[in-house]
C-alpha beads as a LAMMPS data file, in Angstrom:
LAMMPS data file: protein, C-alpha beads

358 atoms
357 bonds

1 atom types
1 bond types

-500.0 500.0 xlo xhi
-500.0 500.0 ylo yhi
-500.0 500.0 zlo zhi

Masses

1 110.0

Atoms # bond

1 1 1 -359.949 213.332 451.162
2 1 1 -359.905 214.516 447.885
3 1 1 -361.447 212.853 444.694
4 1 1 -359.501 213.030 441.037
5 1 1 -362.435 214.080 438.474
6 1 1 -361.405 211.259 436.044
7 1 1 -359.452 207.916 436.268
8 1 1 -357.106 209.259 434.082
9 1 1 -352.800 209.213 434.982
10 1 1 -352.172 209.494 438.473
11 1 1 -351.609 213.462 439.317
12 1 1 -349.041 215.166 441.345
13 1 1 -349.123 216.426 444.743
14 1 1 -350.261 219.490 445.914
15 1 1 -347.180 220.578 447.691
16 1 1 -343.731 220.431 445.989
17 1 1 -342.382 216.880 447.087
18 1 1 -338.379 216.996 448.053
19 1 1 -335.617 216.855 447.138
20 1 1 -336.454 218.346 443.322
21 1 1 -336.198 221.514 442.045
22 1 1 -339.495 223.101 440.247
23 1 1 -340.233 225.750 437.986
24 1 1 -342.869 228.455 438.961
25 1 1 -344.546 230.335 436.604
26 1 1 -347.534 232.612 437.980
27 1 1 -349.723 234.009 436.047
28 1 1 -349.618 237.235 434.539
29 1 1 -347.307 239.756 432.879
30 1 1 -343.548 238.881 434.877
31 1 1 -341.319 240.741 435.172
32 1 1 -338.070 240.913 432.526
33 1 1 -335.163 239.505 433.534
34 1 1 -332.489 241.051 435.561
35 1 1 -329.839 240.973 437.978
36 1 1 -328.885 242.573 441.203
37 1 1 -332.439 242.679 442.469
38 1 1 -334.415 241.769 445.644
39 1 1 -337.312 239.558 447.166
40 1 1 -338.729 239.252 450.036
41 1 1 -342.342 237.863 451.268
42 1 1 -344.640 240.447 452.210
43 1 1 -345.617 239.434 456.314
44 1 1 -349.350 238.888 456.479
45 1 1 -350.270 238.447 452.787
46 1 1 -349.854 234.260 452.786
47 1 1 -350.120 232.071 449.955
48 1 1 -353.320 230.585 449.313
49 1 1 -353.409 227.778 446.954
50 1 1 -356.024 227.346 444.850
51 1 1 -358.020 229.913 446.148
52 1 1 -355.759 232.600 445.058
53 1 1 -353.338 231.461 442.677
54 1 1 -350.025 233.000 442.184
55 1 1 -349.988 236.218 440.022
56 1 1 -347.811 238.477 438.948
57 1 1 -349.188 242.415 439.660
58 1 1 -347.448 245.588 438.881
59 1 1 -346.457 247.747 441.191
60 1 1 -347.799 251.178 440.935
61 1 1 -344.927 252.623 443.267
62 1 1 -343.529 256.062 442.416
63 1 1 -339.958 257.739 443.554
64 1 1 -337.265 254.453 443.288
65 1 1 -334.157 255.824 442.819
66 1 1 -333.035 253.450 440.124
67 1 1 -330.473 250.950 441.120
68 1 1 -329.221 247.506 441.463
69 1 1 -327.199 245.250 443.859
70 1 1 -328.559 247.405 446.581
71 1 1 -329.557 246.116 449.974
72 1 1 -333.316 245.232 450.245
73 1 1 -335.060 244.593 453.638
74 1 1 -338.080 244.474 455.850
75 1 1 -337.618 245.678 459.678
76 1 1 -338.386 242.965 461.903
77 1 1 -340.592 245.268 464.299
78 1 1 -343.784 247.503 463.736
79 1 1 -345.351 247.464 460.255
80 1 1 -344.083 246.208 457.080
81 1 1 -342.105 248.739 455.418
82 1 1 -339.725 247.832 452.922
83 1 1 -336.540 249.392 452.993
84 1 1 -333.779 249.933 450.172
85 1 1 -330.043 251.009 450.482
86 1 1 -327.190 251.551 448.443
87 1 1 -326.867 249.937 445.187
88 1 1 -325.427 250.442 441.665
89 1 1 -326.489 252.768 438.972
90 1 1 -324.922 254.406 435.619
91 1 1 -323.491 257.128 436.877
92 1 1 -321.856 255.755 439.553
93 1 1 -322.817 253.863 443.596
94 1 1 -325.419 254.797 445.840
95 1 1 -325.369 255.478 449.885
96 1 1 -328.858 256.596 450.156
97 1 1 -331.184 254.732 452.169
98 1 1 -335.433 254.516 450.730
99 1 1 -338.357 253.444 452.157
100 1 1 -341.639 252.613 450.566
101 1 1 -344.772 254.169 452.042
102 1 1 -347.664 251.335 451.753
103 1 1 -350.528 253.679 452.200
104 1 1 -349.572 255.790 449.187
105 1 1 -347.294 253.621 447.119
106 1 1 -344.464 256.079 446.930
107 1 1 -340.508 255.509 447.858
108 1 1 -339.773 258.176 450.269
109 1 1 -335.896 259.312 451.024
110 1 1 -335.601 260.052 455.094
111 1 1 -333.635 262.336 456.487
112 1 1 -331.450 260.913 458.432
113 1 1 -328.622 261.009 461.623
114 1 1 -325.004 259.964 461.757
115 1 1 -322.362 258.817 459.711
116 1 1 -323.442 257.069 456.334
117 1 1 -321.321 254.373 454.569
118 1 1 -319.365 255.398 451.717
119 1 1 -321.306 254.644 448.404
120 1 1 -321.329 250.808 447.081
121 1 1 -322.755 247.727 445.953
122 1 1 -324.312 245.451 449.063
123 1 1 -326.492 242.673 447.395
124 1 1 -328.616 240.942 450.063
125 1 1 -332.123 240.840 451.129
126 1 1 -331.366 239.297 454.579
127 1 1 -328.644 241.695 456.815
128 1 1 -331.621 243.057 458.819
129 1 1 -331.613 241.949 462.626
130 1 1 -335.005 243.269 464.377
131 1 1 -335.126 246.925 463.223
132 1 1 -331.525 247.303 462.033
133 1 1 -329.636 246.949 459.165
134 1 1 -326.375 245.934 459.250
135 1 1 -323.738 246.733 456.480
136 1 1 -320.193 245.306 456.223
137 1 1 -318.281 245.572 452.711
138 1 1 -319.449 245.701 449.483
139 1 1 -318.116 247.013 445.501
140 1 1 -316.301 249.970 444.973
141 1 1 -315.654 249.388 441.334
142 1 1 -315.308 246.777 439.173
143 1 1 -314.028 243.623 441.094
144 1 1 -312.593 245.801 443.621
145 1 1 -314.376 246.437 446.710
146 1 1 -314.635 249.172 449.190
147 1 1 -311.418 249.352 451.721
148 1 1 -314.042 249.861 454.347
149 1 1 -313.792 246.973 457.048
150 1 1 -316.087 249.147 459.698
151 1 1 -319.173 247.694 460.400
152 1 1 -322.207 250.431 459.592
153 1 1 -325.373 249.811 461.257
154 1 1 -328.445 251.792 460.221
155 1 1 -331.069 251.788 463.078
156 1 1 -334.932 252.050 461.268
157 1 1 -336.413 253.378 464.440
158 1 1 -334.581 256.726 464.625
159 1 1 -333.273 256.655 461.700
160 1 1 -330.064 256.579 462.469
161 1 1 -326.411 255.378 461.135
162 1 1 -323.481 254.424 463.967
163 1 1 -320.499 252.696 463.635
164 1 1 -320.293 250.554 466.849
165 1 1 -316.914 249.115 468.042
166 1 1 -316.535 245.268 467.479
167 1 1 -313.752 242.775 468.523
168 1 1 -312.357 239.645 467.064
169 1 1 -310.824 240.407 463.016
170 1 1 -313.322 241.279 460.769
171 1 1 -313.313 239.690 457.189
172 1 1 -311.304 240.799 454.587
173 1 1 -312.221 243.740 452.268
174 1 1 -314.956 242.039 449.851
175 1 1 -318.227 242.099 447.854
176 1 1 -320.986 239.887 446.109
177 1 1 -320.479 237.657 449.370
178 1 1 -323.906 236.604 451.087
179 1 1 -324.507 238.160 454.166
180 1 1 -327.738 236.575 456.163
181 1 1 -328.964 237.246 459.823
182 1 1 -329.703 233.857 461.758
183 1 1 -331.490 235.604 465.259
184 1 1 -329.422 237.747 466.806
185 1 1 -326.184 236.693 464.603
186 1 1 -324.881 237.819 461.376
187 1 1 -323.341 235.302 458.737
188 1 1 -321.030 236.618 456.301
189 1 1 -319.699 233.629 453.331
190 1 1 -317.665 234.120 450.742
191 1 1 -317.205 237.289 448.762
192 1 1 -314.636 238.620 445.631
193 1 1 -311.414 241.269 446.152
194 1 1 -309.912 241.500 442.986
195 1 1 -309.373 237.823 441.481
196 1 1 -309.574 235.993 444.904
197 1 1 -312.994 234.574 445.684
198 1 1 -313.277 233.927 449.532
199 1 1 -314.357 230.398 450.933
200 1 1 -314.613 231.611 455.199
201 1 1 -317.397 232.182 456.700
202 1 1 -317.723 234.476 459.382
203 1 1 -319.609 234.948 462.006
204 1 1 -321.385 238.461 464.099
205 1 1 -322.796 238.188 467.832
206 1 1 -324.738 241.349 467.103
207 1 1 -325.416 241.560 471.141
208 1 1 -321.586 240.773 471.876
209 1 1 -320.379 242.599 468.443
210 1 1 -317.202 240.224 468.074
211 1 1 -316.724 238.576 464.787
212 1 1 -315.650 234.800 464.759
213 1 1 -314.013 233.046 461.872
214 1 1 -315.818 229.859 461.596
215 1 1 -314.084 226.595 460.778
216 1 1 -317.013 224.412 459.245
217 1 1 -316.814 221.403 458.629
218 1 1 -318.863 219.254 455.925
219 1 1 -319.073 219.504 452.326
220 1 1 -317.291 223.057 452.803
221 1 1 -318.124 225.227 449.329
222 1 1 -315.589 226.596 447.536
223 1 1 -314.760 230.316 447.185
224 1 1 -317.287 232.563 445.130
225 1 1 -319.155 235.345 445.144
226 1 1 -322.892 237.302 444.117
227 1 1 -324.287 234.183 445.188
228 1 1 -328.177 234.258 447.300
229 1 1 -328.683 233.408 451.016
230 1 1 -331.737 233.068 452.867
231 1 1 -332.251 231.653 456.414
232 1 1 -334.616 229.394 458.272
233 1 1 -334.971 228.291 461.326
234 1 1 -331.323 227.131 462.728
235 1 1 -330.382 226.747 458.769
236 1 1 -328.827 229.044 456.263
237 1 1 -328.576 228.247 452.444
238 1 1 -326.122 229.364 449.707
239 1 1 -327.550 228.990 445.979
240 1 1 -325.191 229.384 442.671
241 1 1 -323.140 232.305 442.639
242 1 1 -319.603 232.557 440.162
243 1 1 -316.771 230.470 441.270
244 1 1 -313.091 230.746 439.309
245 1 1 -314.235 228.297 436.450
246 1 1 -318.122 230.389 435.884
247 1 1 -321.223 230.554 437.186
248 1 1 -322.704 227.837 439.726
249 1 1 -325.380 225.508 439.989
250 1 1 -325.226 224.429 443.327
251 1 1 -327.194 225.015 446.759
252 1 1 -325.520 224.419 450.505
253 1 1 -327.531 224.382 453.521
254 1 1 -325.390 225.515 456.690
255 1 1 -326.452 223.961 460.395
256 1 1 -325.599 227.007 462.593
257 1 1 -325.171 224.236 465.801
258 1 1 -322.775 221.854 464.292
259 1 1 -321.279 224.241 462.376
260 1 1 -321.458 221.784 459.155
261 1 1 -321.883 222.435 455.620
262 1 1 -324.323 219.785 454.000
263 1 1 -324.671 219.834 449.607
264 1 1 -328.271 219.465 448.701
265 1 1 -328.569 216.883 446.016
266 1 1 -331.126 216.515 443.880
267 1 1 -333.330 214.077 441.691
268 1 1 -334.676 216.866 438.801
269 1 1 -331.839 218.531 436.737
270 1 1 -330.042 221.389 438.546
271 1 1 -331.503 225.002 436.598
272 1 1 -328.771 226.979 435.056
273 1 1 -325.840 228.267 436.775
274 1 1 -326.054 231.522 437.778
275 1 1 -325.231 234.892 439.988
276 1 1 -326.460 238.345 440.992
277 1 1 -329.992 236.592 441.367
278 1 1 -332.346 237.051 443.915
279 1 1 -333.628 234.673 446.864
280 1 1 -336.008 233.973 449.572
281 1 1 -337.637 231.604 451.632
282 1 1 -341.830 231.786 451.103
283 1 1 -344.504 229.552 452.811
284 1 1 -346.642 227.101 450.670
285 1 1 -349.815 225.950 451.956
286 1 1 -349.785 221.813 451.915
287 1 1 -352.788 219.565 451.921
288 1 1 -351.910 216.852 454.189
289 1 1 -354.980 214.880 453.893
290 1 1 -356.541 214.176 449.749
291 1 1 -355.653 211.347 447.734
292 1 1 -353.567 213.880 445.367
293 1 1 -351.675 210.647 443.655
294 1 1 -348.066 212.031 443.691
295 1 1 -346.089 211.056 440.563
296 1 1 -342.209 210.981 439.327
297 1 1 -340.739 213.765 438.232
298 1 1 -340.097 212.971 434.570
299 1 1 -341.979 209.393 434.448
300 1 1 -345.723 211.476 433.742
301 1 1 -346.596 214.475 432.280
302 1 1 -348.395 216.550 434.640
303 1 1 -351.923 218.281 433.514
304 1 1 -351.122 222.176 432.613
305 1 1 -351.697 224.825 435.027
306 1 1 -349.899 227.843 434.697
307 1 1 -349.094 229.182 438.594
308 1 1 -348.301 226.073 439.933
309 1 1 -345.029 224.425 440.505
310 1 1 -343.785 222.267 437.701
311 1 1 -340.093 220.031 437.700
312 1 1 -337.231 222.276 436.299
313 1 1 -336.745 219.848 433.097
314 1 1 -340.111 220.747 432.013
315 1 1 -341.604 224.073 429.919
316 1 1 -342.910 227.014 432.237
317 1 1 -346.668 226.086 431.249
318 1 1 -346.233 222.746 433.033
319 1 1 -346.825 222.034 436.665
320 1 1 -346.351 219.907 439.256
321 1 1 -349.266 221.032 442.161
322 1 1 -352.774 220.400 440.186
323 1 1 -355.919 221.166 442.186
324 1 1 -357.778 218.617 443.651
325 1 1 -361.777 219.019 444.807
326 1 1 -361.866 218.982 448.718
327 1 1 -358.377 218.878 449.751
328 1 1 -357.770 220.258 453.285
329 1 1 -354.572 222.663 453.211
330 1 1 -353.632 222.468 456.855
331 1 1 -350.002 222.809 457.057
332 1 1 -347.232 225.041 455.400
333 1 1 -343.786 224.009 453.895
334 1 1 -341.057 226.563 453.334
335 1 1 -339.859 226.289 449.932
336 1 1 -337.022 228.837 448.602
337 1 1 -337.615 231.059 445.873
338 1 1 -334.791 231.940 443.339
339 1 1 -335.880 234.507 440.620
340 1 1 -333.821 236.096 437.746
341 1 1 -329.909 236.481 437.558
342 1 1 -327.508 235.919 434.319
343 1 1 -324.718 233.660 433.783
344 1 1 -320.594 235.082 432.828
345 1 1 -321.608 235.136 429.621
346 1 1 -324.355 238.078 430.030
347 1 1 -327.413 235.502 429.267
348 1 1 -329.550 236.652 431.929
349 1 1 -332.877 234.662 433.776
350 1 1 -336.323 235.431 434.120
351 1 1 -337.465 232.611 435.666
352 1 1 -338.949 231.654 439.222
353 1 1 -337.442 228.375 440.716
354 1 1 -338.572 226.979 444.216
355 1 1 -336.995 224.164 446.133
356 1 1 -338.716 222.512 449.391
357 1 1 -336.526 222.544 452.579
358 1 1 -336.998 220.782 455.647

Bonds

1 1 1 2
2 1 2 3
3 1 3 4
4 1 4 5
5 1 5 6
6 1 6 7
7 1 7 8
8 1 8 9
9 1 9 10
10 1 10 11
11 1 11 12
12 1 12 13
13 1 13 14
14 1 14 15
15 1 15 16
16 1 16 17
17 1 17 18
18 1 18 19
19 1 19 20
20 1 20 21
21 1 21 22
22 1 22 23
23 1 23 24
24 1 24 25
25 1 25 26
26 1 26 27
27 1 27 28
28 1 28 29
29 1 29 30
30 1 30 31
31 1 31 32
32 1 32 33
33 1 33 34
34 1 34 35
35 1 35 36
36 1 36 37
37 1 37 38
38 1 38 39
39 1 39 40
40 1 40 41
41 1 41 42
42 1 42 43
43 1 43 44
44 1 44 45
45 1 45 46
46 1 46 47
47 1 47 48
48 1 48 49
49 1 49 50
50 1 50 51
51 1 51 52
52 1 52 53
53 1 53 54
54 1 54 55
55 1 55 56
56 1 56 57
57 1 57 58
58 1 58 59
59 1 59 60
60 1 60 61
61 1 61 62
62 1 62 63
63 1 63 64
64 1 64 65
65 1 65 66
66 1 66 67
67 1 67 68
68 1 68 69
69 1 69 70
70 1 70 71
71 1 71 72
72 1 72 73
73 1 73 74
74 1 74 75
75 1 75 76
76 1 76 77
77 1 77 78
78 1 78 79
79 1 79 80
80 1 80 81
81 1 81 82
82 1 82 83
83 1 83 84
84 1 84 85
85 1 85 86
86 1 86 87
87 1 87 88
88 1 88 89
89 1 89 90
90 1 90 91
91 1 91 92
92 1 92 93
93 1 93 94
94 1 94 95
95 1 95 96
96 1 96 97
97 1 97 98
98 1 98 99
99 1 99 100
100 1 100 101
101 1 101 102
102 1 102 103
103 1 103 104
104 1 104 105
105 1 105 106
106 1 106 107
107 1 107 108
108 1 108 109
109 1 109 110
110 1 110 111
111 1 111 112
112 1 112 113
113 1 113 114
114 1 114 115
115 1 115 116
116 1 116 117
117 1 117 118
118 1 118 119
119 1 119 120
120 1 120 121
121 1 121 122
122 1 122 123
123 1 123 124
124 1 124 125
125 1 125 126
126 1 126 127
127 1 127 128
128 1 128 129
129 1 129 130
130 1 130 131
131 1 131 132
132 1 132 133
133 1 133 134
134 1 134 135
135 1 135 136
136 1 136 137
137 1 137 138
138 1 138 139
139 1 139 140
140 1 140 141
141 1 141 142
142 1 142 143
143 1 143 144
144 1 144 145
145 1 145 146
146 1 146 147
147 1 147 148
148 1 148 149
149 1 149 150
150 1 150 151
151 1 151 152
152 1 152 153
153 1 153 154
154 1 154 155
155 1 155 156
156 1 156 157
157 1 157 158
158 1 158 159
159 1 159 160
160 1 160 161
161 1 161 162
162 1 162 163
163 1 163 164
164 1 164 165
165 1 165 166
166 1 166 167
167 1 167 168
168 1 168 169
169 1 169 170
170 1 170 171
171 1 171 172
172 1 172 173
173 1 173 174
174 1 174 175
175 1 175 176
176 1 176 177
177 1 177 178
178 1 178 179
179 1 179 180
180 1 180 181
181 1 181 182
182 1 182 183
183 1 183 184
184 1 184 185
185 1 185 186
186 1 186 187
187 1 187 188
188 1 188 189
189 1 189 190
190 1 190 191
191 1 191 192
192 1 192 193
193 1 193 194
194 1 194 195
195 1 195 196
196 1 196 197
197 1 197 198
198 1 198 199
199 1 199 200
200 1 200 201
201 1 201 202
202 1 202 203
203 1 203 204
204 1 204 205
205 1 205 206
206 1 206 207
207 1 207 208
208 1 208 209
209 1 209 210
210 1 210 211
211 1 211 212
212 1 212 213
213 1 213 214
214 1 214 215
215 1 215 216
216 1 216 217
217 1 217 218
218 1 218 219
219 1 219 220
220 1 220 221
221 1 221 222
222 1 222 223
223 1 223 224
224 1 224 225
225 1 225 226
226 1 226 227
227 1 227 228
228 1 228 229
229 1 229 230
230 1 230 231
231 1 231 232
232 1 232 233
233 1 233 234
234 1 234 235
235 1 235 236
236 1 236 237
237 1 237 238
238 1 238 239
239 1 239 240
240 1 240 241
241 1 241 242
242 1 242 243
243 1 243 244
244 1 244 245
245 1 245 246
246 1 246 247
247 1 247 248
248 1 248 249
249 1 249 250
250 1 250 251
251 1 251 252
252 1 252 253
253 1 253 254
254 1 254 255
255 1 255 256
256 1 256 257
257 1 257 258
258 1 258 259
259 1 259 260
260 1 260 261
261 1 261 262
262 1 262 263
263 1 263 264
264 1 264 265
265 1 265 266
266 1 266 267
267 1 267 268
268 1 268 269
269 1 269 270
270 1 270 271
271 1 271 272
272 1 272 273
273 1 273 274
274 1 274 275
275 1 275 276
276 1 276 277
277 1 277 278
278 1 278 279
279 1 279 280
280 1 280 281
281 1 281 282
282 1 282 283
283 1 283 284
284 1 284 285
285 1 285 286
286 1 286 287
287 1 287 288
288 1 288 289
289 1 289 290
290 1 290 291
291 1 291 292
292 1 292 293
293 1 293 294
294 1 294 295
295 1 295 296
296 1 296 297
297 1 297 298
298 1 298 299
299 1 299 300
300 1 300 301
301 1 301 302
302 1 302 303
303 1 303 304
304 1 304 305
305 1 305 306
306 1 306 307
307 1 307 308
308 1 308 309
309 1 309 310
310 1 310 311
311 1 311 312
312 1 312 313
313 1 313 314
314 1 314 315
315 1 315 316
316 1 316 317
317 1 317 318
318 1 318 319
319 1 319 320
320 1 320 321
321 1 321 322
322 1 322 323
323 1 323 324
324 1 324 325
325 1 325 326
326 1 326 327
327 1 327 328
328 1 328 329
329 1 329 330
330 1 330 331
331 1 331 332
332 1 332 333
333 1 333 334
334 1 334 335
335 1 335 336
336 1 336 337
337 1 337 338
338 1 338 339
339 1 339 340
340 1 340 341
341 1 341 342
342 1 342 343
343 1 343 344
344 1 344 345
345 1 345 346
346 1 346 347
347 1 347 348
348 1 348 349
349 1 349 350
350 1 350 351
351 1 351 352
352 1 352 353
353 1 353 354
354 1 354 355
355 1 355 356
356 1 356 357
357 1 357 358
């Protein structure tokens, strides 16, 4: 069990209690804040808490094309190697595919087979099924997306592009919708095309390749679009996003079984409202045994500790995970991770939120 070092106010628990939202703020020099980017966890670098707090390190990677709302993901086979395609920049869209080379930190472009997607905007860090990427819509210009409604699937292992032949009606011409693999099946929510913001959901048997339009049921969200996804387990989650009436502060989980739509509600103030933002799901190392003496969000003032996990009321140097002397970490919790964004009025975010899911 673990001891407290002084009698002092009760202290929180190591791991992020739910349902509350928390502020993270690793040490370091973060990032600035921006929009259209990407995150994903590393596989086989865990968290380690407190033996190696969180930090913010720069990246000394050479050759990124510069660009934004591009595609961003890791191939579920062979070694990590993080991928990169399409994406926004001054002059214009992108169609080229990148892919970072660990061992000498550089983004290499591959040459590669078949016919490539037009260029455009595909914001999402979770379209990858096994070793392919799979690429349906996206932004042309402005709010107007490509006219493209042929799925393009880019294969990692030969480096290939094909347009395979699906049945069922595919969604609507669209972008900034979320676009998440669950297994073998790709989710597809939401989306803009022009001034309509979408509200289906649709649904890929990448084995099968028909689309299905899903009729959820539940606390069914409402149309918008450049909102995050991330997936876990049988469970995919929507977070913010811009509706008709601005950007959103709200987070949906979606049971892929019984097809139902579920609004998280929380006790800590929602964070800001906000879209083009980046999201994934991380794993946090829990103590399950130590007498950490869990307190209220907003009733104490945790002790300060700069990479730990503090409720989203409070200022980034405050915390809610404080480290105890001899507490056993022996399980993990999967906690999402929102970073960055902006809201319609340009403000953008540079801060790290996490939520616990169950």
């Amino acid at each position: 069990r673990g001891t407290r070092r002084d009698p002092g106010p009760a202290r929180p628990a190591l791991t992020p209690p739910s349902p509350r939202r928390y502020r993270l703020s690793p040490r370091g020099e973060r990032p600035r804040a921006r929009v259209g980017l990407g995150c994903l966890p590393l596989p086989g670098r865990p968290l380690s808490v407190p033996a190696a707090p969180l930090r913010w390190v720069p990246a000394a990677w050479r050759g990124l094309r510069p660009r934004y709302e591009h595609a961003t993901f890791l191939p579920g086979a062979g070694p990590p190697r993080l991928w990169v395609f399409g994406g926004a920049h001054p002059a214009g869209n992108r169609s080229c595919l990148q892919v970072l080379e660990p061992e000498t930190g550089t983004w290499e472009s591959p040459a590669v087979r078949g016919l490539q997607p037009q260029p455009r905007t595909f914001h999402t860090s979770s379209a990858a099924v096994g070793a392919r990427l799979f690429v349906f819509g996206g932004g042309h210009r402005g709010a107007e997306p490509v006219r493209d409604q042929q799925l393009h699937v880019f294969d990692t292992a030969t480096l290939t592009w094909s347009q395979p032949d699906t049945q069922g009606e595919p969604p609507s011409p669209r972008h900034g919708h979320a676009v998440v693999a669950v297994g073998t099946r790709l989710f597809i929510h939401g989306g803009l095309a022009g001034n309509v913001f979408h509200s289906d959901l649709f649904c890929l048997d990448t084995n099968a390749m028909r689309w299905v339009r899903i009729s959820a049921t539940g606390d069914v969200p409402g149309g918008r679009a450049s909102h995050s996804s991330a997936a876990f387990k049988d469970h995919l989650y929507i977070f913010g996003g811009m509706g008709p009436a601005g950007a959103l502060d709200t987070t949906y989980k979606y049971h892929t079984g019984t097809q139902q739509w579920t609004l998280l509600q929380f006790e800590s103030p929602l964070p800001a409202g906000r879209l083009d933002h980046a999201m994934c799901v991380i794993p946090w190392p829990a103590g399950t045994h130590g007498d950490t003496g869990a307190s209220t969000a907003g009733t104490e003032a945790p002790a300060s500790a700069g990479d730990r996990a503090g409720p989203v009321q409070q200022g980034p140097g405050e915390c809610c995970a404080e480290d105890t002397e001899d507490s056993t970490e022996d399980s993990t919790v999967q906690l999402l991770l929102v970073f960055g964004g902006m809201d319609t009025q340009g403000q953008m975010h540079g801060d790290c939120l996490v939520t616990r899911i169950e």
